[in-house]
N, C-alpha and C positions, 0 to 999 in steps of 0.2 A: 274390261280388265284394268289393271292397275297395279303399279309399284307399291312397295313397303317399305318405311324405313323405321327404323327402333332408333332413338337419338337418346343417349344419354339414359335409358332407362330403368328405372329400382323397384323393387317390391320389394316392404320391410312389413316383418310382421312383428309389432309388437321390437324389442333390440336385435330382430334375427334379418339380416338382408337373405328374400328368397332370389333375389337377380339385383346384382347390381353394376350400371352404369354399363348397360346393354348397348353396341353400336351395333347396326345392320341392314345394310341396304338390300333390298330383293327387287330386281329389271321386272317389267312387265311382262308376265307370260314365265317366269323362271321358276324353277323347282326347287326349295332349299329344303335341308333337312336341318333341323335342330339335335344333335347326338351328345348321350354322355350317358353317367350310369343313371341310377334312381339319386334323388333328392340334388340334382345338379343345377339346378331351377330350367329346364328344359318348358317344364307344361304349366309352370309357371309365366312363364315369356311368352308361350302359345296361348293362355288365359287373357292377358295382359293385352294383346292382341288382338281379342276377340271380343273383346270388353266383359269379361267375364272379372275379371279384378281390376280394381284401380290402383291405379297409376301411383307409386309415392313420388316420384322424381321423373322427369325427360316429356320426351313427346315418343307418340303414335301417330305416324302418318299411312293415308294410305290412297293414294292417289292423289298424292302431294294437300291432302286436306287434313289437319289437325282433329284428331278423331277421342280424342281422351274424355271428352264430356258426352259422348255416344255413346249409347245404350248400343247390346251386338244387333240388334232388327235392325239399326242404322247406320251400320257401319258397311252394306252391304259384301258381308261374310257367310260363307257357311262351312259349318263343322262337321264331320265326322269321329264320332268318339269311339272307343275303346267295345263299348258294351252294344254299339248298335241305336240302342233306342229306339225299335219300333213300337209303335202301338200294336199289343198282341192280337187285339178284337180287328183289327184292319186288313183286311188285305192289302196284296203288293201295289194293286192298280191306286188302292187308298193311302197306303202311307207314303209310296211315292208323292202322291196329289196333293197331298194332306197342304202341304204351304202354300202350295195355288190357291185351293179353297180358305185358306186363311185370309187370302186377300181378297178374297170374291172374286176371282176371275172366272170369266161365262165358261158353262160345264162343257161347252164342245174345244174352247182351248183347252182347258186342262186335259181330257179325251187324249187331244192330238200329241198335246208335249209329254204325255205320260208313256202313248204307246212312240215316239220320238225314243226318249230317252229308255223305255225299256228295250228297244231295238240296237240301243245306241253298248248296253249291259248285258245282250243277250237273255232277257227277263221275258220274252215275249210270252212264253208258256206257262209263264207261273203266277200270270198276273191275278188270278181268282184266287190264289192258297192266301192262307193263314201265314204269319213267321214260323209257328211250332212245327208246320208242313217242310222247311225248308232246313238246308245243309247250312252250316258255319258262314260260307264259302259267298251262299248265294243270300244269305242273310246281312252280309256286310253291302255286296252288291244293292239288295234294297237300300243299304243306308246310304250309301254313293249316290243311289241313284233321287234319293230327297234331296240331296246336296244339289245336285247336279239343274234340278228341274228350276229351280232359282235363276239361275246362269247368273253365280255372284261372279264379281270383280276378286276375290281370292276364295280359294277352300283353303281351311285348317282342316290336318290330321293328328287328331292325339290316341299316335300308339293304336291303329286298328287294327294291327293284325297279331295282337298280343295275347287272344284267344283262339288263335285256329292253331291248327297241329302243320309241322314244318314242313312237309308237301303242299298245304294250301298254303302256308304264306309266301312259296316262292311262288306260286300260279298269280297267287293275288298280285304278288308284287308287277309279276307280269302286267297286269292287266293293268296296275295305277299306272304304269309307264307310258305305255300303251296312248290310255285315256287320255294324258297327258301331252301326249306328241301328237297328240288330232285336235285337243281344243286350245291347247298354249295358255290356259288359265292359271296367274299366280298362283304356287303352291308351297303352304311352311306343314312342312311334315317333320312329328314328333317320334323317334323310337330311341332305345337305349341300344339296337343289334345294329355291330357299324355293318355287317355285309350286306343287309336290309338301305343301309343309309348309301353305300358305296353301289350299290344296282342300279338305283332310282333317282342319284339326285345333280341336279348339273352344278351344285355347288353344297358343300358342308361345313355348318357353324359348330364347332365341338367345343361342349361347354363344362367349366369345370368350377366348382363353388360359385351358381352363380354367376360368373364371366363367360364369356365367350373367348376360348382360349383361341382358334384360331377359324378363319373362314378361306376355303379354296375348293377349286375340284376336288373330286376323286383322286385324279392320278396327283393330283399339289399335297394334299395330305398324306397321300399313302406315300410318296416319293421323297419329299421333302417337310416331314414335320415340323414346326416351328419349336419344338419342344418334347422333353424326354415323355411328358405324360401323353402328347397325341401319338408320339413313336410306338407307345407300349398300348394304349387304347385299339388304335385303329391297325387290321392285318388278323389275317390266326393260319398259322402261327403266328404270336406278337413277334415282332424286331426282338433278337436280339442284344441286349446293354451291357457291355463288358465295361467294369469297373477294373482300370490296371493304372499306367506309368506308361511316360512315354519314355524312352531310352534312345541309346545312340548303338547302334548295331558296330560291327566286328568292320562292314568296309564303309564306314563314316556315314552311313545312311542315318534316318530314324526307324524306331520299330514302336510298337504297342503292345509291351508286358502285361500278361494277363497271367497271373503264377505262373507253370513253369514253361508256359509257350510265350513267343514273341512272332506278333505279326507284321509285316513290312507295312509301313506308309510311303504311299507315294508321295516325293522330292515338293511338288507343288502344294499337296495339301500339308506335309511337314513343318514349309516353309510360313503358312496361314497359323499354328495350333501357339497358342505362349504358354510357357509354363507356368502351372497351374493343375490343381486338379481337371482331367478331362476324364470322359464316358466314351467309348469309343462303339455304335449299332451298326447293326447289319440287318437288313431283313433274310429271312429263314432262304427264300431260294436264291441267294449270292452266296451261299456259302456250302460249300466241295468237301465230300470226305473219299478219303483211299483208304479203301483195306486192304492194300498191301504197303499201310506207312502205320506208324506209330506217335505216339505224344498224346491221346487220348483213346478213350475204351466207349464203346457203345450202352449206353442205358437202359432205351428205353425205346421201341420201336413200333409205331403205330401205323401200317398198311389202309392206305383208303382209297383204294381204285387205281384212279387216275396218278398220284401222288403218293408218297410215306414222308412222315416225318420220325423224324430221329434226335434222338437225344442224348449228346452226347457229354461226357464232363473230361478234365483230366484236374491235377494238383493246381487249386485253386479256378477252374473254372468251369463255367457249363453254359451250353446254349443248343439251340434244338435247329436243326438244317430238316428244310424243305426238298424234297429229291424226286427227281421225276418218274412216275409207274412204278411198280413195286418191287422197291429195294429188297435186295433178300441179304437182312443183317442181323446180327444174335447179338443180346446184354453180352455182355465183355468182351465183347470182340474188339481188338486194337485197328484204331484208324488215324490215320494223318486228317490234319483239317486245313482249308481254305480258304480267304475270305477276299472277294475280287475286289479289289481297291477302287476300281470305279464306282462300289455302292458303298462307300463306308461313310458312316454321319459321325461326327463328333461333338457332345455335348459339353456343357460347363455344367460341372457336377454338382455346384452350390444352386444356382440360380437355374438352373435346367434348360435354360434354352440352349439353341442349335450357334454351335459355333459357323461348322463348316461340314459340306459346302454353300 
């Protein structure tokens, strides 16, 4: 196993930077996720990485060794892609093997570490099928499991489960975690879906043109974004961003005018905000509706089990609250709203980073 670090690094194609001036450390054994939409240079950086593109600018380290004039067979990596890539003519026990036998290793190791790792994947019974023989599901599994028989110092994952249908990719997520907490093998996994990124990863690089907008846990990004674009990226419901004024209320407090409501700030974080334009978030389950108050009307109500979320607007404003089990609320139904001052984020509206807290 082995750390990774991206120091300074660019991909320019031609006058277009696909990543630029990448920083990013990954511990031995740690799980990062690379997150952002399409064309963010996300699998660009995972390429880059993997020696799959070179380098315009910085270094690639990876176990503290300078790895940029490394072809990927020597950078001791292996990847998992999007499509699989099995060989169709092969069986599971062969395309597992397949990189053993590239190396010549005697046939009763490879034997051993094949039925290893298919025990290790639950593959025992399917080792004689064909891929066309096999599910989505168990077909990715083959491709893990080539990865796996290597026992590289990192796996790359570019976006694998961006063909299976949305019950197998929470199983599968399952199972890279899983895999993950038994072997402790460097992991840079690629997806654009943050609730895929926020399951699985004990850290998230969220990337935007390119940059690396910000790296933390799970709960660091969901909690505390360093900016209005990771605020509204990561969550679903996205955080709410009310665009209003700060004002001075009726007993000398301050409040947060959003057209025709004003919400109270609390005294300490008042005392932090300058004037200026500010952005005043909330994530969806901080924020309280009564129907039996008034100052807004109900939109839009979508029941999903365990939760509903609701959408609510009044004279200049709207934001959608998260509520626990199934709210039972009608379009235009009037509701007072709430928003616990313990979770309120405040942005600087020009430059979009996090003022406070």
């Amino acid at each position: 196993m082995a750390d990774v670090q991206l120091i300074g690094v660019s991909k320019r194609f031609g006058s277009v930077f696909a990543c630029a001036d990448v920083n990013l450390e990954i511990a031995d054994g740690e799980f990062v996720t690379l997150l952002g939409p399409s064309g963010c240079g996300k699998t660009t950086t995972l390429n880059l990485l993997a020696g799959l593109e070179d380098v315009s600018g910085g270094e690639v380290r990876i176990g503290g060794r300078v790895v940029n004039e490394l072809g990927p067979f020597e950078r001791d990596i292996a990847m998992v892609f999007q499509n699989y890539a099995l060989y169709p003519h092969m069986t599971v026990a062969e395309n597992i093997g397949f990189t053993l036998r590239l190396r010549k290793r005697p046939k009763g190791e490879i034997s051993a570490r094949v039925t290893q790792v298919a025990a290790t994947l639950e593959l025992e019974h399917l080792l004689d099928r064909l891929p066309r023989e096999l599910s989505g599901g168990q077909q990715q599994r083959v491709a893990l499991g080539r990865a796996l028989i290597r026992e590289p110092a990192v796996f790359l994952f570019d976006e694998p489960f961006s063909n299976l249908d949305a019950a197998l990719r929470v199983r599968m997520r399952t199972e890279i975690k899983e895999l993950h907490q038994r072997l402790r093998v460097t992991s840079v996994f690629v997806t654009h879906d943050q609730e895929e990124a926020m399951s699985i990863s004990d850290r998230i690089a969220i990337m935007r043109a390119g940059r690396v907008e910000q790296v933390g846990t799970p709960d660091e990004v969901y909690a505390r974004p360093d900016s209005a674009y990771v605020a509204r990226f990561i969550g679903s419901p996205q955080m709410d961003l009310l665009a209003g004024d700060l004002v001075t209320t009726l007993d000398g407090g301050m409040g947060f005018r959003v057209g025709g409501l004003t919400f109270p700030v609390p005294a300490g974080t008042a005392s932090r905000l300058a004037a200026g334009d500010v952005d005043m978030a909330i994530r969806p389950e901080h924020i309280t509706l009564d129907p039996a108050g008034t100052g807004a009307a109900v939109r839009v109500v979508q029941p999903l089990g365990p939760m509903t979320t609701v959408s609510v607007a009044w004279d200049g404003g709207l934001l959608t609250a998260r509520l626990p089990g199934m709210a039972h609320m009608a379009p235009g139904q009037p509701v007072s709203v709430g928003l616990d001052p313990d979770h309120l984020l405040f942005f600087d509206r020009t430059s979009g980073r996090r003022i406070h807290p």
